[in-house]
C-alpha positions as CSV (number, residue, x, y, z in Angstrom):
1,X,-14.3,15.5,29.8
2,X,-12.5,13.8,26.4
3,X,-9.3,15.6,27.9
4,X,-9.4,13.8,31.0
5,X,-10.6,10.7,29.6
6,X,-7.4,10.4,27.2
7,X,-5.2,10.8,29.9
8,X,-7.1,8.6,32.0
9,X,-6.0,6.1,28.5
10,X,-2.8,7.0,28.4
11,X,-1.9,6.3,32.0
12,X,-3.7,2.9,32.1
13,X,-2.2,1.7,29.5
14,X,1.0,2.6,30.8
15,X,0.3,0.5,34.0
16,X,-0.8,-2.4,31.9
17,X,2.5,-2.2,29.4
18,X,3.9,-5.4,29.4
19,X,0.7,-7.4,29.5
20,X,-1.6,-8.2,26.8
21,X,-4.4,-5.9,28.0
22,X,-4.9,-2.8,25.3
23,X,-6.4,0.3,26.5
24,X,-7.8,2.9,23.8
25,X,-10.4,5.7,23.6
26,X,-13.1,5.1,20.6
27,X,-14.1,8.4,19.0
28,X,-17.5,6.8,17.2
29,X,-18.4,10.1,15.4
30,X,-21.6,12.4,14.4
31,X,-24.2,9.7,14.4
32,X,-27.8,9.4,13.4
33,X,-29.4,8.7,16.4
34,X,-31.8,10.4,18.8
35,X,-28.9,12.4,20.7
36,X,-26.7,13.0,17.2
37,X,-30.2,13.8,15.0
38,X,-30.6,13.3,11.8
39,X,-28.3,15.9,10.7
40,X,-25.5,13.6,12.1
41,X,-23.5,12.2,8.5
42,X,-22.8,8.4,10.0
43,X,-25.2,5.5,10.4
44,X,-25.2,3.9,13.1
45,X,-23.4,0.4,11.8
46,X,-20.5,3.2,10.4
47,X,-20.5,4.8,14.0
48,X,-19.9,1.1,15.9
49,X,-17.2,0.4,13.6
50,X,-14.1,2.0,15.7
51,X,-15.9,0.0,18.9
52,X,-15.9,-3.5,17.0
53,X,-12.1,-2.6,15.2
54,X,-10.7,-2.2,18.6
55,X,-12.2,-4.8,20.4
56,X,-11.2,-7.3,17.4
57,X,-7.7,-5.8,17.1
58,X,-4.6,-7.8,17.1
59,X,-2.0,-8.3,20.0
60,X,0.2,-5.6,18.5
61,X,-2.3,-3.7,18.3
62,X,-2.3,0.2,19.4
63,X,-2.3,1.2,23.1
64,X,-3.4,4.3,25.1
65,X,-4.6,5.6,21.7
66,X,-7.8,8.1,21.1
67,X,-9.2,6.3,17.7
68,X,-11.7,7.3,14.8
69,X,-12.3,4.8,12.0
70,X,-8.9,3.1,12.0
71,X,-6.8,6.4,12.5
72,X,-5.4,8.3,15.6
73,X,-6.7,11.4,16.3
74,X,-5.1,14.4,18.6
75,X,-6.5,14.9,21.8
């Protein structure tokens, strides 16, 4: 489940604090595809964005985060 998954984040990137290692949970949204139909409002390119921010992201970056499009989201 997402649930378990986030706290699955949260508690690796607790063990891997202190390294450079980042851990985060990528929310890529309602996408046009053959599981999200074409109903879904996100092309595909929009939907890989949070996947290519966060593997790009900067040392400081966020850790044990759940991300959509640049911004944390509650889990």
């Amino acid at each position: 489940s997402k649930t378990a998954l986030n706290a699955y984040t949260v508690h690796l990137a607790a063990s891997l604090s202190g390294t450079k290692v980042k851990v985060n949970s990528a929310h890529p949204g309602w996408v046009k595809t053959d599981m999200g139909s074409d109903a879904a409002p996100m092309h595909v390119i929009d939907g890989a964005k949070t996947s290519v921010e966060l593997a790009l992201m900067k040392e400081d970056g966020p850790t044990g985060k759940y991300i959509h499009l640049g911004a944390e989201l509650p889990w």
